[in-house]
VMD Tcl script that draws the C-alpha trace (Angstrom):
set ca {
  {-0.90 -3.45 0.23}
  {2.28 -3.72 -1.39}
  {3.12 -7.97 -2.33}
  {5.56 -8.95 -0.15}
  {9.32 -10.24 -0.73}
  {9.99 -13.68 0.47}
  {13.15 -15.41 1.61}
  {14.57 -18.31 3.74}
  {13.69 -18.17 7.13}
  {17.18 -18.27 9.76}
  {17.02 -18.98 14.00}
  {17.28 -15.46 13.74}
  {13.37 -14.98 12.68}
  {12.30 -16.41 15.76}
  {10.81 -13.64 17.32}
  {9.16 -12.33 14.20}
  {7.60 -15.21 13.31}
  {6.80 -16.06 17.05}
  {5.01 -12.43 17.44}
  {2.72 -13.74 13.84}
  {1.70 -16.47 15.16}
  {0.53 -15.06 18.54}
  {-1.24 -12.59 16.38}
  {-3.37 -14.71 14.47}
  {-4.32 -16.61 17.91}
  {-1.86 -19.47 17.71}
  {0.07 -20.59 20.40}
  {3.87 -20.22 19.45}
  {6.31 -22.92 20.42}
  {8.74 -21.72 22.97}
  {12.48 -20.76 21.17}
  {14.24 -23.76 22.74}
  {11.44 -26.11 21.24}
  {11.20 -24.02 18.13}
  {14.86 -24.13 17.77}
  {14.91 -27.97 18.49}
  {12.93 -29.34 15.43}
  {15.99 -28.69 13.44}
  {18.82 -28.66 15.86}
  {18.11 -31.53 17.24}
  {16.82 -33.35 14.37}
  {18.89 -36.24 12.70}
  {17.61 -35.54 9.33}
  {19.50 -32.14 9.56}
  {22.66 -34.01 10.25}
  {22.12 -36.00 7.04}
  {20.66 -32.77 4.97}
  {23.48 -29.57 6.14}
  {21.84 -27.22 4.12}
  {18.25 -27.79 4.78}
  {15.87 -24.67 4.95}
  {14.05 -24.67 7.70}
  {11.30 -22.83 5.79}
  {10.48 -19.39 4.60}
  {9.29 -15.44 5.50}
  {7.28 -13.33 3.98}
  {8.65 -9.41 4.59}
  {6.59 -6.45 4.08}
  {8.64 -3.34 2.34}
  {10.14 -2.35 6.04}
  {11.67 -5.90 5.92}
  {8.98 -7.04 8.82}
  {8.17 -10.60 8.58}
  {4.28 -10.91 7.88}
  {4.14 -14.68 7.03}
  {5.77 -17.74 7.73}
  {6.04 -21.28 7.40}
  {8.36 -23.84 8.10}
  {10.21 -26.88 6.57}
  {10.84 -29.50 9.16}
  {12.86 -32.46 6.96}
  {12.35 -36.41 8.30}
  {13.93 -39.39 6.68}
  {12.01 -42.35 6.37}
  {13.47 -46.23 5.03}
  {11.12 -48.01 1.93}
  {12.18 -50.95 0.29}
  {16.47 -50.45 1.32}
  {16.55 -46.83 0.61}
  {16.00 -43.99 2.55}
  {13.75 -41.32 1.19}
  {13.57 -37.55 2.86}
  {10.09 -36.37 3.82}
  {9.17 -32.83 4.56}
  {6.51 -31.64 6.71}
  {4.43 -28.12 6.97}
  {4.90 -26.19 9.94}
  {3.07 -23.09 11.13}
  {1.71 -21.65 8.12}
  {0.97 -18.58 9.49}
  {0.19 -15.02 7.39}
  {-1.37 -11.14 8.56}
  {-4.59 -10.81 7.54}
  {-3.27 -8.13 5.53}
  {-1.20 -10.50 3.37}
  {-3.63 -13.43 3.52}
  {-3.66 -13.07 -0.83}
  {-0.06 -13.68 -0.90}
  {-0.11 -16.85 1.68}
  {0.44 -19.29 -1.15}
  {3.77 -17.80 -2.83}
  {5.32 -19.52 0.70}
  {3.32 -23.34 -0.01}
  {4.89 -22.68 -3.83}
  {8.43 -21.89 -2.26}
  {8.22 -25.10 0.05}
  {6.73 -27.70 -2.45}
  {9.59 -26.58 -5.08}
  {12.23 -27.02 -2.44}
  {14.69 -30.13 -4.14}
  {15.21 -32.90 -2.70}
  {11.79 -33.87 -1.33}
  {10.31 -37.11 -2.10}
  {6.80 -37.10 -0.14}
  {5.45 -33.52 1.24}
  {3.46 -34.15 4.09}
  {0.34 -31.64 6.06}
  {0.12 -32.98 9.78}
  {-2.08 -30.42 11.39}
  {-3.98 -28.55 8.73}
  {-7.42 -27.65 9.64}
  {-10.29 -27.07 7.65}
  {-9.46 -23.87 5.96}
  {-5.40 -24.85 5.03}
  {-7.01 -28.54 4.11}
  {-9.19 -27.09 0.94}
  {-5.96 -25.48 -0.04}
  {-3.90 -28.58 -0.12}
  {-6.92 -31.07 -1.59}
  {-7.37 -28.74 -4.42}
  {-3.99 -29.59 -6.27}
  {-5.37 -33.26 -5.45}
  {-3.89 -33.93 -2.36}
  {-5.62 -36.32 -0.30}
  {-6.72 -36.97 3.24}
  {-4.47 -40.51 4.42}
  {-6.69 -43.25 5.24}
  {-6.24 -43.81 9.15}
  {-9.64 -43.96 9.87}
  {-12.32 -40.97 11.20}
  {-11.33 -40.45 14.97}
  {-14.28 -38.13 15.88}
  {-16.15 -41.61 15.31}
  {-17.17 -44.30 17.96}
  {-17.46 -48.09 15.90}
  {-18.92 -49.79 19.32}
  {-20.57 -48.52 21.90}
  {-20.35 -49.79 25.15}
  {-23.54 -50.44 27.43}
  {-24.22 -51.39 30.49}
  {-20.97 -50.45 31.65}
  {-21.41 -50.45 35.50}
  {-22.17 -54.17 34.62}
  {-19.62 -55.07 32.69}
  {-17.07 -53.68 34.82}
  {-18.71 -55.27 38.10}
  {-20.07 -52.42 39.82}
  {-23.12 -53.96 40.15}
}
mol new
graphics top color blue
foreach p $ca { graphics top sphere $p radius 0.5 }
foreach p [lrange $ca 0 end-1] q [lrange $ca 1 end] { graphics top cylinder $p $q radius 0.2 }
display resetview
């Protein structure tokens, strides 16, 4: 396999990068909600020429990878910082080795003061916690602290 160019991603990729992630089982946001994290979003306003993220293209200029740059602004101490978040990393299997030239184009993007990873699952969360990225510390939801007993009881169905 031949490496792959990469470029900013336009509305006009929808379909492309819609048709990826079906491929790779994901569920693809409809184009009106798709098109809405960065129409719609105020930090766009504020930010005109924002990417909203980047393709990989195969040598027939087919989009094989994708991921996107969805900007937020956030206020800290009087100032207002800008915040970018991953979005649908998604990449063929054929081009899996060349999945990290699109992370590299995102995290050099200007202007960013705080990257953040909202979804990443296990395999995309050893990628990010290798540079020493780290896990925020909201707590381990897949974990009960109490346990509630005798619960007919204690809500009087007895």
């Amino acid at each position: 396999v031949l490496p792959p160019s990469i470029r900013q991603a336009s509305f006009d990729d929808y379909d492309q990068i819609a048709a990826v992630e079906a491929a790779l089982g994901l569920t693809p946001r409809p184009r009106e909600e798709w098109l809405h994290l960065w129409q719609n979003n105020p930090a766009c306003e504020q930010i005109p020429d924002w990417p909203i993220g980047w393709v990989l293209e195969d040598e027939d200029k087919q989009i094989v990878g994708s991921i996107g740059n969805i900007p937020l602004l956030f206020k800290f101490g009087g100032r207002t910082y800008v915040a970018a978040t991953f979005r649908g990393w998604a990449v063929d299997q054929r081009y899996r080795a060349f999945s990290l030239m699109l992370v590299t184009h995102k995290l050099q993007h200007p202007g960013v003061d705080l990257h953040l990873v909202t979804t990443a699952g296990p395999m995309p969360q050893a990628v990010f916690m290798k540079p020493g990225w780290a896990r925020v510390p909201v707590g381990q939801w897949d974990r009960a602290a109490f346990r509630v007993t005798n619960y007919a009881e204690a809500c009087g169905y007895t």
